[in-house]
Biotite code that builds the C-alpha atoms (Angstrom):
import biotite.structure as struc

atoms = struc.array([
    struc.Atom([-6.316, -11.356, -15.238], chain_id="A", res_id=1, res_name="UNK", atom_name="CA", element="C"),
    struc.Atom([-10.158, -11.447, -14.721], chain_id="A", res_id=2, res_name="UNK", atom_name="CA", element="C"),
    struc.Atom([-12.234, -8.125, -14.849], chain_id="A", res_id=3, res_name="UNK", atom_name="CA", element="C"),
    struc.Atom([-13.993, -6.773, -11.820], chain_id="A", res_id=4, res_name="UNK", atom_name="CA", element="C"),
    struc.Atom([-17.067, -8.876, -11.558], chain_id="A", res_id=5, res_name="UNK", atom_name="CA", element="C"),
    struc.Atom([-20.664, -7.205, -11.597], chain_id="A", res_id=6, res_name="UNK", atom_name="CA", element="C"),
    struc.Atom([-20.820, -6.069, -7.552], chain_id="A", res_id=7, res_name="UNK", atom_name="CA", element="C"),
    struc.Atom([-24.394, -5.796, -7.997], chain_id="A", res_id=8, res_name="UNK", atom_name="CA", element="C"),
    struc.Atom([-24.157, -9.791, -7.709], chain_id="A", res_id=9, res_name="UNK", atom_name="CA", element="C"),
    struc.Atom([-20.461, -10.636, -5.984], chain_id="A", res_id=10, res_name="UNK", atom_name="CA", element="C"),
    struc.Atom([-20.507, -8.521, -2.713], chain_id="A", res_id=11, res_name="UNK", atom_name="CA", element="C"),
    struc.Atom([-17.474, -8.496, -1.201], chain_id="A", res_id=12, res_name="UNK", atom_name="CA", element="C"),
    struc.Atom([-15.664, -8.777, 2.236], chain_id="A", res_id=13, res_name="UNK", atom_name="CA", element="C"),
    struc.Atom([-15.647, -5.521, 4.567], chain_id="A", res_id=14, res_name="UNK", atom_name="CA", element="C"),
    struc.Atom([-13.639, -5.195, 7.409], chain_id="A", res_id=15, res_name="UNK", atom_name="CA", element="C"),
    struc.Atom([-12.928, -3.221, 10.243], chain_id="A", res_id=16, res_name="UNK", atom_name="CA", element="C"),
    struc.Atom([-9.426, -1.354, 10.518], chain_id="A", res_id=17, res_name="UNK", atom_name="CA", element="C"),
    struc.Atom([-9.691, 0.072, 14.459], chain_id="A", res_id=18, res_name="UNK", atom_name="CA", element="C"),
    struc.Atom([-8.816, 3.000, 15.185], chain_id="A", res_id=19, res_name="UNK", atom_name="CA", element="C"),
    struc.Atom([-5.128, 3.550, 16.824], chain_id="A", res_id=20, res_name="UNK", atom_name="CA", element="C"),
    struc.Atom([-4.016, 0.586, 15.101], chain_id="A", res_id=21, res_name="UNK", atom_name="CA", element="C"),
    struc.Atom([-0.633, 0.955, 13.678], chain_id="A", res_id=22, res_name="UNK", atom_name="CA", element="C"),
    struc.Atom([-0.483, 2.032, 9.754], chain_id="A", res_id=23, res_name="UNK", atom_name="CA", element="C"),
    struc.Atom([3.113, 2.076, 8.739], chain_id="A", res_id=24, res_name="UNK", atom_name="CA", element="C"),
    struc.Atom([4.151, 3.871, 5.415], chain_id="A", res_id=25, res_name="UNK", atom_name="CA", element="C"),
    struc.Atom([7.807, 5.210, 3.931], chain_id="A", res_id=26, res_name="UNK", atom_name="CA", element="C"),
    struc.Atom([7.551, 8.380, 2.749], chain_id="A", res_id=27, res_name="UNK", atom_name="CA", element="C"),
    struc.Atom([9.332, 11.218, 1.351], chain_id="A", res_id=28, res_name="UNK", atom_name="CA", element="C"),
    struc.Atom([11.508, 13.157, 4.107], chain_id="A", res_id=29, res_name="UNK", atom_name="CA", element="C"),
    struc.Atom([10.191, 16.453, 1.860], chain_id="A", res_id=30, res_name="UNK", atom_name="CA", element="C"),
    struc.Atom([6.404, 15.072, 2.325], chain_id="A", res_id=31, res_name="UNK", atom_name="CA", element="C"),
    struc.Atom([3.885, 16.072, 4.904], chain_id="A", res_id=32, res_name="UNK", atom_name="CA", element="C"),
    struc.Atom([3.198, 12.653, 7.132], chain_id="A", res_id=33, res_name="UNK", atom_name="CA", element="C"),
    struc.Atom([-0.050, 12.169, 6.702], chain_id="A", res_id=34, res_name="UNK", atom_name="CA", element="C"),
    struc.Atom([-0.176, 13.484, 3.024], chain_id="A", res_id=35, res_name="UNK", atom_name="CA", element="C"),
    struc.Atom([-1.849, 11.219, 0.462], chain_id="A", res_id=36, res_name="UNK", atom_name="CA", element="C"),
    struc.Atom([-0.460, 10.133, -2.890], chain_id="A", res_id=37, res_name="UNK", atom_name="CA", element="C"),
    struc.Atom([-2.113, 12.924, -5.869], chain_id="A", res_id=38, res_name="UNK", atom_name="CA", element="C"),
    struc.Atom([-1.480, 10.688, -8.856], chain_id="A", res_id=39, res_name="UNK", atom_name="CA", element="C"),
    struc.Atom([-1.529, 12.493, -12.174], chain_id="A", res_id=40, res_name="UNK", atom_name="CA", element="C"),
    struc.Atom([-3.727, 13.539, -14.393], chain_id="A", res_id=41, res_name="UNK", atom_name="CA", element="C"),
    struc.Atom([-4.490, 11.711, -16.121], chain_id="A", res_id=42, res_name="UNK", atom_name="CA", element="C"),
    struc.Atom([-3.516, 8.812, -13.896], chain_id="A", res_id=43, res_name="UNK", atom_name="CA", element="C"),
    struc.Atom([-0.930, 6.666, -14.536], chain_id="A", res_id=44, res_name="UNK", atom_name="CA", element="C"),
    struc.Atom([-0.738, 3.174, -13.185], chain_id="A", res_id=45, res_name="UNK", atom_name="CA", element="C"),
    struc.Atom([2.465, 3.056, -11.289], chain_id="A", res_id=46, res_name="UNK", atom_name="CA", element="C"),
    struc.Atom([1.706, 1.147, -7.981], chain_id="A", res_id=47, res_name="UNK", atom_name="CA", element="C"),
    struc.Atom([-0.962, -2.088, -7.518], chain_id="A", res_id=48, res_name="UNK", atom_name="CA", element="C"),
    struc.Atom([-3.694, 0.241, -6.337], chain_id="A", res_id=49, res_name="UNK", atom_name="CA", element="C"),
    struc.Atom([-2.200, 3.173, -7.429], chain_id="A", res_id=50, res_name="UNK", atom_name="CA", element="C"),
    struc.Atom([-4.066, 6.490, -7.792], chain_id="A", res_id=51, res_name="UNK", atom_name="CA", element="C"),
    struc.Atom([-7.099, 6.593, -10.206], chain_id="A", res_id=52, res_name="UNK", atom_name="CA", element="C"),
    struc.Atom([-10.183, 8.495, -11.460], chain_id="A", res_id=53, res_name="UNK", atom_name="CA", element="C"),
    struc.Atom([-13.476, 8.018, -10.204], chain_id="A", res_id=54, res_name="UNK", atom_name="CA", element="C"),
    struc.Atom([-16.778, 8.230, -11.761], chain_id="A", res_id=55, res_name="UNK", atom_name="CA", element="C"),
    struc.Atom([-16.488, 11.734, -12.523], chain_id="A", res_id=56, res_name="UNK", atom_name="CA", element="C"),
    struc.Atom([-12.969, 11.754, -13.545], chain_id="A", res_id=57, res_name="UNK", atom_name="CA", element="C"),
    struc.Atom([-11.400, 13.458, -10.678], chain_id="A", res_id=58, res_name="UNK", atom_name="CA", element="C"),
    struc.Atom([-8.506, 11.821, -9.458], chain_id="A", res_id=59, res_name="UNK", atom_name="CA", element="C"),
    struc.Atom([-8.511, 9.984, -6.541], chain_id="A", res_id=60, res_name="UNK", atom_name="CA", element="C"),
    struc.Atom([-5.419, 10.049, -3.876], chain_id="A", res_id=61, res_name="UNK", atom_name="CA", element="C"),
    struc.Atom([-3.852, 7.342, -2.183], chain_id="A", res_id=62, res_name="UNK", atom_name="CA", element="C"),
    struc.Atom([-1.864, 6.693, 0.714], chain_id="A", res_id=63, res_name="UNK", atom_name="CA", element="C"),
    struc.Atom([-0.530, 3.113, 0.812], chain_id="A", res_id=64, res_name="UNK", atom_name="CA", element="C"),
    struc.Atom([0.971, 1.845, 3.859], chain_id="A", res_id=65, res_name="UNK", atom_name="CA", element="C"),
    struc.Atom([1.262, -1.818, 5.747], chain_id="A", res_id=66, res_name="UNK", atom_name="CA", element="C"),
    struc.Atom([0.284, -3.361, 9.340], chain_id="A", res_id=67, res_name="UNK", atom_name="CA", element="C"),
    struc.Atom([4.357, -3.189, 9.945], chain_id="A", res_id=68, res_name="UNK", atom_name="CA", element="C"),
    struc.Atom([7.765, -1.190, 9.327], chain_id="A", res_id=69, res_name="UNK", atom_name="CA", element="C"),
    struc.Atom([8.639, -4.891, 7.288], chain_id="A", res_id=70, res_name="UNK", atom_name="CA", element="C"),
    struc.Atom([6.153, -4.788, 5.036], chain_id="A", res_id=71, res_name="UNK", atom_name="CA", element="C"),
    struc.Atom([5.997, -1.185, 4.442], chain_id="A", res_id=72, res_name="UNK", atom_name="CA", element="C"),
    struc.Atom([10.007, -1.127, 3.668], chain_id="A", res_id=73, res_name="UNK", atom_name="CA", element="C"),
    struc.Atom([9.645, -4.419, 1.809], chain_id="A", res_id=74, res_name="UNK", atom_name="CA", element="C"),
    struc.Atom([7.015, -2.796, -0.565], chain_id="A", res_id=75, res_name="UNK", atom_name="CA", element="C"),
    struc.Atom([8.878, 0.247, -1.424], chain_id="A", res_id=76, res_name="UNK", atom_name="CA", element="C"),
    struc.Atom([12.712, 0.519, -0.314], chain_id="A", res_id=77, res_name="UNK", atom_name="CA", element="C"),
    struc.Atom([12.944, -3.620, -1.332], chain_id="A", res_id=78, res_name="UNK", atom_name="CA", element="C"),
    struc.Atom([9.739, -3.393, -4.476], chain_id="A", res_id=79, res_name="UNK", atom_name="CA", element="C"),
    struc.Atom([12.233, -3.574, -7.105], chain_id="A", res_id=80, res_name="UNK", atom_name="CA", element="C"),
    struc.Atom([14.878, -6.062, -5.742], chain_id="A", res_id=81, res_name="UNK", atom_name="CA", element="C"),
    struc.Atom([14.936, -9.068, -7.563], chain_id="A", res_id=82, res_name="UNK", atom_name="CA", element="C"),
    struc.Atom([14.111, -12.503, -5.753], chain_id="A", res_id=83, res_name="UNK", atom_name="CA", element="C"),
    struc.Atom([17.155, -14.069, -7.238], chain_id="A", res_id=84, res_name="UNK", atom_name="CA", element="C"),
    struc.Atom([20.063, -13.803, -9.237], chain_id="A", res_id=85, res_name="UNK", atom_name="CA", element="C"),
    struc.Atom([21.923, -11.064, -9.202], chain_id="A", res_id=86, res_name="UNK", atom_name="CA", element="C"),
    struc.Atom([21.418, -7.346, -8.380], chain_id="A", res_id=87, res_name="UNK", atom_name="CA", element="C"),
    struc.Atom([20.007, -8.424, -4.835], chain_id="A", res_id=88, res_name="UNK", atom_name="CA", element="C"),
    struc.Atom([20.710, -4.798, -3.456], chain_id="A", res_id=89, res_name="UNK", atom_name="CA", element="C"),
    struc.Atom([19.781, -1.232, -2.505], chain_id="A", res_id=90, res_name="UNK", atom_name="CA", element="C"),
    struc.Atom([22.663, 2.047, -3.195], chain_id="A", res_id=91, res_name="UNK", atom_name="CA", element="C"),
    struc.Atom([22.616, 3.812, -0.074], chain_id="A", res_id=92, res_name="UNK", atom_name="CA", element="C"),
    struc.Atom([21.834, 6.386, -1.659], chain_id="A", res_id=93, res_name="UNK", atom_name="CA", element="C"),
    struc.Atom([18.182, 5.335, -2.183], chain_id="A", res_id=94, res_name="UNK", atom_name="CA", element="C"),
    struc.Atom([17.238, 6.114, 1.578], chain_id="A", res_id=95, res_name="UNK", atom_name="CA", element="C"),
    struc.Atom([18.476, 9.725, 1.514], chain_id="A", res_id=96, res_name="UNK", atom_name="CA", element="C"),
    struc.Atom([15.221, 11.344, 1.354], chain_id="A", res_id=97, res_name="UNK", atom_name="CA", element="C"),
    struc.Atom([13.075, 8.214, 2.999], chain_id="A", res_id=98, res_name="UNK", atom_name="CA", element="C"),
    struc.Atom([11.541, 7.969, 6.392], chain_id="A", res_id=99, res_name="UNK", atom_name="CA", element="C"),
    struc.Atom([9.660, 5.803, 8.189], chain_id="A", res_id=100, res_name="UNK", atom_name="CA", element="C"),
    struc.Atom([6.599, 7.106, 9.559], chain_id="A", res_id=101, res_name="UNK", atom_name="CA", element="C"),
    struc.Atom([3.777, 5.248, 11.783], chain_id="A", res_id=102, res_name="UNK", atom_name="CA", element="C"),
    struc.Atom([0.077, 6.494, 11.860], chain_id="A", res_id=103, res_name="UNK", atom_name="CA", element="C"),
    struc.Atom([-2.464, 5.535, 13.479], chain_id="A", res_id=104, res_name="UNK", atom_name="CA", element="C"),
    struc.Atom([-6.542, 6.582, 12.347], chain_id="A", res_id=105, res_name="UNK", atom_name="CA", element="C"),
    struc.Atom([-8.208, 8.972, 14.601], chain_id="A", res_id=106, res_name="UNK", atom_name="CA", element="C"),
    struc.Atom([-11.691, 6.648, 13.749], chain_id="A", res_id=107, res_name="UNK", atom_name="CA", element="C"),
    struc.Atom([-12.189, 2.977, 12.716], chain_id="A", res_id=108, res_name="UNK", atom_name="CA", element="C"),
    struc.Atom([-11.903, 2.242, 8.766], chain_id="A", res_id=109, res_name="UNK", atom_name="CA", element="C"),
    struc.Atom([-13.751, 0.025, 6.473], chain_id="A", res_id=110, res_name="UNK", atom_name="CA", element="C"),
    struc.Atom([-11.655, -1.640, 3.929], chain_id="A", res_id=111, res_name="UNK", atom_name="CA", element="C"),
    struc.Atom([-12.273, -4.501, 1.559], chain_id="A", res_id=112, res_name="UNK", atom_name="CA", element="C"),
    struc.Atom([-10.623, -7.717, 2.310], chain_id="A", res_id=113, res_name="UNK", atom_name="CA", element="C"),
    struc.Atom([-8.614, -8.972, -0.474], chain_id="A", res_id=114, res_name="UNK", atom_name="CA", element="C"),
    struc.Atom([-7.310, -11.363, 1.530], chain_id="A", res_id=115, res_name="UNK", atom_name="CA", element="C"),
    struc.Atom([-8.329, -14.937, 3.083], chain_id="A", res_id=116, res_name="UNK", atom_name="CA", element="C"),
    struc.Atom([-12.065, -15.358, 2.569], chain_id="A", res_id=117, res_name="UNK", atom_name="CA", element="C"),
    struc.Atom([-12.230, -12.154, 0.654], chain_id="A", res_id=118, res_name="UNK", atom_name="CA", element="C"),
    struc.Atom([-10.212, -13.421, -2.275], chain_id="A", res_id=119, res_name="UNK", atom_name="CA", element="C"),
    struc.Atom([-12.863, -16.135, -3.054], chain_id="A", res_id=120, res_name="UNK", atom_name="CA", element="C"),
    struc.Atom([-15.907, -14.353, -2.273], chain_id="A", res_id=121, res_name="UNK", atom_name="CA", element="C"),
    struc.Atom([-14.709, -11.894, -5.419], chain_id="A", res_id=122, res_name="UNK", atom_name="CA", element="C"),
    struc.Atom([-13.989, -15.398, -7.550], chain_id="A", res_id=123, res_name="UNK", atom_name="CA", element="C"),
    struc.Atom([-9.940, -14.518, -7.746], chain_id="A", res_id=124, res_name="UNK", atom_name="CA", element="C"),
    struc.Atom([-7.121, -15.679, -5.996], chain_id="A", res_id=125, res_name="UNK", atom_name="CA", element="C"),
    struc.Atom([-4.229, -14.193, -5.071], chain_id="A", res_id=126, res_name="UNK", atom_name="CA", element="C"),
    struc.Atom([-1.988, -15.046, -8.201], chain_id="A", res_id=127, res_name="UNK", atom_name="CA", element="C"),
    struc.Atom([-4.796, -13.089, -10.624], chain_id="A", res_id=128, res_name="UNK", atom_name="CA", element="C"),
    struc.Atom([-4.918, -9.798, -7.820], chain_id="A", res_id=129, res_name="UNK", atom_name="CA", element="C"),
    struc.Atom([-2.588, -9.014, -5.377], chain_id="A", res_id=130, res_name="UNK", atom_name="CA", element="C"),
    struc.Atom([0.288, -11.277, -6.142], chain_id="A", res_id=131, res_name="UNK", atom_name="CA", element="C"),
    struc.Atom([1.156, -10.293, -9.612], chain_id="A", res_id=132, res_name="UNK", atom_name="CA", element="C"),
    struc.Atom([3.759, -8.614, -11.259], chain_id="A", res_id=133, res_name="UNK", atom_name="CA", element="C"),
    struc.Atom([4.083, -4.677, -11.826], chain_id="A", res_id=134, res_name="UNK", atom_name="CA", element="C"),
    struc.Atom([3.161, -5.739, -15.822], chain_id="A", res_id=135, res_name="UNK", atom_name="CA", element="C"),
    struc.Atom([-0.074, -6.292, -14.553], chain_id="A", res_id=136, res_name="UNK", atom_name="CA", element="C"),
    struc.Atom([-0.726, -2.569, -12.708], chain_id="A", res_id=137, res_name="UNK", atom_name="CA", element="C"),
    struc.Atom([-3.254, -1.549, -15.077], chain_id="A", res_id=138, res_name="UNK", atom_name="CA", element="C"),
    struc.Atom([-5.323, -4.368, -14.208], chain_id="A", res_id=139, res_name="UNK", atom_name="CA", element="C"),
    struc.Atom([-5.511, -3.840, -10.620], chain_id="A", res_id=140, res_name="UNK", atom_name="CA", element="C"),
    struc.Atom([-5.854, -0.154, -10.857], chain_id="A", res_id=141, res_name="UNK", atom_name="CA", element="C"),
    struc.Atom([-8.991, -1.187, -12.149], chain_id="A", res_id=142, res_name="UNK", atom_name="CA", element="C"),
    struc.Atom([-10.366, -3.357, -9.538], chain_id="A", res_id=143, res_name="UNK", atom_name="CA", element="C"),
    struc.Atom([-9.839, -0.646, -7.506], chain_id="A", res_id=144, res_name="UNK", atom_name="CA", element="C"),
    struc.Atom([-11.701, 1.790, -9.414], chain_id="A", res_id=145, res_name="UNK", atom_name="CA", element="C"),
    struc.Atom([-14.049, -0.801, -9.249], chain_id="A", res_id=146, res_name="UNK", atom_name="CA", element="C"),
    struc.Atom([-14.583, -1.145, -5.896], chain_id="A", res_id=147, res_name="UNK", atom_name="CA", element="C"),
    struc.Atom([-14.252, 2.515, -4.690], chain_id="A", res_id=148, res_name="UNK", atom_name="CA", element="C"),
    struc.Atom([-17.158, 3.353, -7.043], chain_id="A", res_id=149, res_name="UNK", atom_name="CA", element="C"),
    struc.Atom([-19.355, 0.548, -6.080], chain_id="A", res_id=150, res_name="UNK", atom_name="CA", element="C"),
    struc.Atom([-18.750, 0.233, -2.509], chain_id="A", res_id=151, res_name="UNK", atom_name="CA", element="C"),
    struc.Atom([-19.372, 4.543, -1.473], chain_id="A", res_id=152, res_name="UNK", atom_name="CA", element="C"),
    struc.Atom([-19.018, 3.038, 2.410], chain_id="A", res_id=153, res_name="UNK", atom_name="CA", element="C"),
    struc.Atom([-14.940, 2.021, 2.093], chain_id="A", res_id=154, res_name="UNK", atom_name="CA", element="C"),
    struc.Atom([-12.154, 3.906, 2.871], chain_id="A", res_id=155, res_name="UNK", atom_name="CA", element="C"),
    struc.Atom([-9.663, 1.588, 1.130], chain_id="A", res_id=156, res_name="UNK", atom_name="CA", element="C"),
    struc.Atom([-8.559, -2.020, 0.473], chain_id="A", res_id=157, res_name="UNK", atom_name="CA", element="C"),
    struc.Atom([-6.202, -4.484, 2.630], chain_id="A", res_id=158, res_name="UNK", atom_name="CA", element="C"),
    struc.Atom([-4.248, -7.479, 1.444], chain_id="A", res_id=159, res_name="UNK", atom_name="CA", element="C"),
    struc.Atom([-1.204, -9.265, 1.820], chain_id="A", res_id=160, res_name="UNK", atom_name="CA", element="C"),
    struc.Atom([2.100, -7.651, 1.041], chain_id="A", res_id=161, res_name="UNK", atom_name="CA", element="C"),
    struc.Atom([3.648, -9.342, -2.215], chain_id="A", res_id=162, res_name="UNK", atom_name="CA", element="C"),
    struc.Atom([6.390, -8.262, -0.982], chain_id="A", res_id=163, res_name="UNK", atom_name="CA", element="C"),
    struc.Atom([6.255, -9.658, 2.520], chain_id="A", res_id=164, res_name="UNK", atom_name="CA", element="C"),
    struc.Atom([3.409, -11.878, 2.891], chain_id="A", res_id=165, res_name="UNK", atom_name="CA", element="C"),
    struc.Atom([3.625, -12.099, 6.533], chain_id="A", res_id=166, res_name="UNK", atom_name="CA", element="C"),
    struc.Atom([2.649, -8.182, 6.529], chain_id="A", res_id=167, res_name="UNK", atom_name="CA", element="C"),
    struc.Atom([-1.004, -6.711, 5.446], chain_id="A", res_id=168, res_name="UNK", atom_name="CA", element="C"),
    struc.Atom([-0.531, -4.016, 3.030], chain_id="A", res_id=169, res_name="UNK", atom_name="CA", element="C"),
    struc.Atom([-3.036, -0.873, 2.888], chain_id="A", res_id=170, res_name="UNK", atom_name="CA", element="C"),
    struc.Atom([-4.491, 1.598, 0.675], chain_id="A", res_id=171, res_name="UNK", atom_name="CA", element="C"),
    struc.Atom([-6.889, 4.472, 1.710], chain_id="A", res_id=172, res_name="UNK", atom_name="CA", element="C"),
    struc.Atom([-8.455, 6.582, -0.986], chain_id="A", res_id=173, res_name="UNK", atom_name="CA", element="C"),
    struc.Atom([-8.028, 10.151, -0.427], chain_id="A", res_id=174, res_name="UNK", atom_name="CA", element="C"),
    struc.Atom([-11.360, 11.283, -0.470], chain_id="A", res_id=175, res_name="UNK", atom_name="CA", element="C"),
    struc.Atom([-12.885, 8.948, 1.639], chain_id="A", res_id=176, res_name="UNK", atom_name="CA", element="C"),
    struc.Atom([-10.146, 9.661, 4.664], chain_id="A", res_id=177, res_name="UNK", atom_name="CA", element="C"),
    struc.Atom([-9.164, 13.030, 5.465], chain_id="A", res_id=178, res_name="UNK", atom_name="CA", element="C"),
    struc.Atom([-5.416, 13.620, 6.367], chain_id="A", res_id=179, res_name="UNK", atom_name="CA", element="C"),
    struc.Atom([-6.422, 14.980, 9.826], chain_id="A", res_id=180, res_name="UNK", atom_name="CA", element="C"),
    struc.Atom([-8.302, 10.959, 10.252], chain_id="A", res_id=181, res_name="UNK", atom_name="CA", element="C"),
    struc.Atom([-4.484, 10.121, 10.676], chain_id="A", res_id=182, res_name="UNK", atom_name="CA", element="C"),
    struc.Atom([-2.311, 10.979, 13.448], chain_id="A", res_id=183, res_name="UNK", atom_name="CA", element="C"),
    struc.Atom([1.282, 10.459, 13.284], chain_id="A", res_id=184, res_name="UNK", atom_name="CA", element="C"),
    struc.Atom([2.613, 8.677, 15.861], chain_id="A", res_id=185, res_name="UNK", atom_name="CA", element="C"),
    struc.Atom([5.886, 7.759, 15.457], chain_id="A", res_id=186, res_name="UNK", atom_name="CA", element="C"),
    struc.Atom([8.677, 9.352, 13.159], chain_id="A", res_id=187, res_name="UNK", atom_name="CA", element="C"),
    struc.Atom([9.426, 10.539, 10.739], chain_id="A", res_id=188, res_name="UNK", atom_name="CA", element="C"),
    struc.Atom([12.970, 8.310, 10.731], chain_id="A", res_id=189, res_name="UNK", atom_name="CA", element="C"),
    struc.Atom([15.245, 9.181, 8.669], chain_id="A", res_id=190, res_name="UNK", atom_name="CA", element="C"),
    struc.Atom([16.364, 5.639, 6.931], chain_id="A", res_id=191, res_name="UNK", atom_name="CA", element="C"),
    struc.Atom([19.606, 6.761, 6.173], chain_id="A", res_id=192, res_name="UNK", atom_name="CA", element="C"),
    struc.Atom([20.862, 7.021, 9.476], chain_id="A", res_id=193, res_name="UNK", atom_name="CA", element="C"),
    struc.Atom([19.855, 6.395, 13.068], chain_id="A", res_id=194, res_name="UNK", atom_name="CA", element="C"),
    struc.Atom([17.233, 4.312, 14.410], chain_id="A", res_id=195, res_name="UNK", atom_name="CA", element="C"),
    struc.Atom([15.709, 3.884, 10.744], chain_id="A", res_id=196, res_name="UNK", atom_name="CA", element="C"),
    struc.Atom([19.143, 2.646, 9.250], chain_id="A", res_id=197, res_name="UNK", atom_name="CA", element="C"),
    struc.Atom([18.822, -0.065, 11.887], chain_id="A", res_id=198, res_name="UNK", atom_name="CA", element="C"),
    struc.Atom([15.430, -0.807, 10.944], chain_id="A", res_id=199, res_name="UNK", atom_name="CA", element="C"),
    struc.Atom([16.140, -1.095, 7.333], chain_id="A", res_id=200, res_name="UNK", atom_name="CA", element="C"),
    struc.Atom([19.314, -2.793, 7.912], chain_id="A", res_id=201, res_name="UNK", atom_name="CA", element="C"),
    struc.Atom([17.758, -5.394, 9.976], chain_id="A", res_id=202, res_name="UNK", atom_name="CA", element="C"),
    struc.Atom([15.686, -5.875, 7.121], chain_id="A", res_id=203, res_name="UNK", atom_name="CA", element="C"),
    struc.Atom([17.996, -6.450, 4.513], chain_id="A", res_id=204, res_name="UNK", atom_name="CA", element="C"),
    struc.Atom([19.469, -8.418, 6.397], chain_id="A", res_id=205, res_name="UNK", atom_name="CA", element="C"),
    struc.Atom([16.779, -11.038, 7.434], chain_id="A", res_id=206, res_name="UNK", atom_name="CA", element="C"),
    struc.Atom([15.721, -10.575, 3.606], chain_id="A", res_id=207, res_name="UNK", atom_name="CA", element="C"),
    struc.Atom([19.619, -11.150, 2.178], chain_id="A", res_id=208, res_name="UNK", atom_name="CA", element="C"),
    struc.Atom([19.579, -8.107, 0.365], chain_id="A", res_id=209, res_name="UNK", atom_name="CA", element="C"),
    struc.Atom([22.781, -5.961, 0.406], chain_id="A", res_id=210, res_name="UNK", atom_name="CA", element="C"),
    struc.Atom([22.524, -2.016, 1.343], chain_id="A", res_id=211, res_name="UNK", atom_name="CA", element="C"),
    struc.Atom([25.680, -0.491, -0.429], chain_id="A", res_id=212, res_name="UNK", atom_name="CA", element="C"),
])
């Protein structure tokens, strides 16, 4: 994978999240809403954009979430499902303590596009950044390091979903957006029963992936 480039020379793509537009996220049922992902210390790679340290070394929270309940089931409830083969399934028992949760930001928020245009203006495409495998987490833990230190102005990054790449996925950094920037405004749903089983079941099943 390439390093993050010099951004005193590659300047990349800002855009605009509006306010009130949907941020969907699956969460812990245990987990405040709106609360944002505190990483460890120090911080360990375990999502794409993941938590990290800035400058200083304090860690910085994330809350990832997508544009839709798809994407933002695909990308956690579905992340580790193979594409083929077998083992195409989810135990039940996974969605005990889920929910889905919408949110939508009390104020518009700048995020870097690392999608479309944005992917060649930074020189990668999406097979060296936000299509890759989990192998490659450290990597793009980095670019995002990267850009939240160089880029003081952004509240976060949007892309396309791996996952479902009909879906924009989100991350906000923690100390850029407060959690009372986010108002929840749907949910929680519990996904193991209800009107979130149905949504995840619809899913799985437009995906072919078995819930048993």
């Amino acid at each position: 994978m390439p390093p993050p480039p010099d951004f005193r020379a590659v300047h990349p793509l800002l855009g605009t999240w509006p306010a009130d537009r949907p941020i969907t996220r699956v969460t812990s049922l245990r987990r405040n809403p709106t609360a944002f992902n505190p990483g460890t210390s120090p911080p360990e790679p375990r999502g794409r954009f993941h938590a990290f340290a800035d400058g200083q070394g304090r860690v910085v929270p994330v809350l990832n979430g997508a544009g839709e309940a798809d994407g933002a089931i695909a990308e956690t409830v579905f992340h580790d499902v193979p594409v083929r083969g077998t083992g195409r399934m989810v135990f039940a028992s996974r969605l005990t303590q889920l929910a889905l949760v919408t949110l939508h930001p009390t104020r518009d928020l700048t995020l870097v596009q690392l999608h479309g245009h944005g992917l060649r203006r930074l020189e990668v495409a999406a097979t060296n950044l936000t299509d890759t495998d989990p192998t490659t987490y450290t990597h793009t833990v980095a670019w995002a390091r990267a850009l939240h230190q160089a880029l003081p102005q952004v509240d976060g990054l949007v892309w396309m979903s791996r996952q479902c790449n009909s879906t924009r996925a989100v991350v906000l950094f923690g100390d850029r957006v407060p959690e009372d920037a986010l108002r929840v405004a749907d949910g929680p749903l519990p996904l193991a029963l209800g009107a979130g089983r149905v949504i995840v079941d619809a899913a799985a099943n437009a995906a072919g992936i078995a819930i048993e």
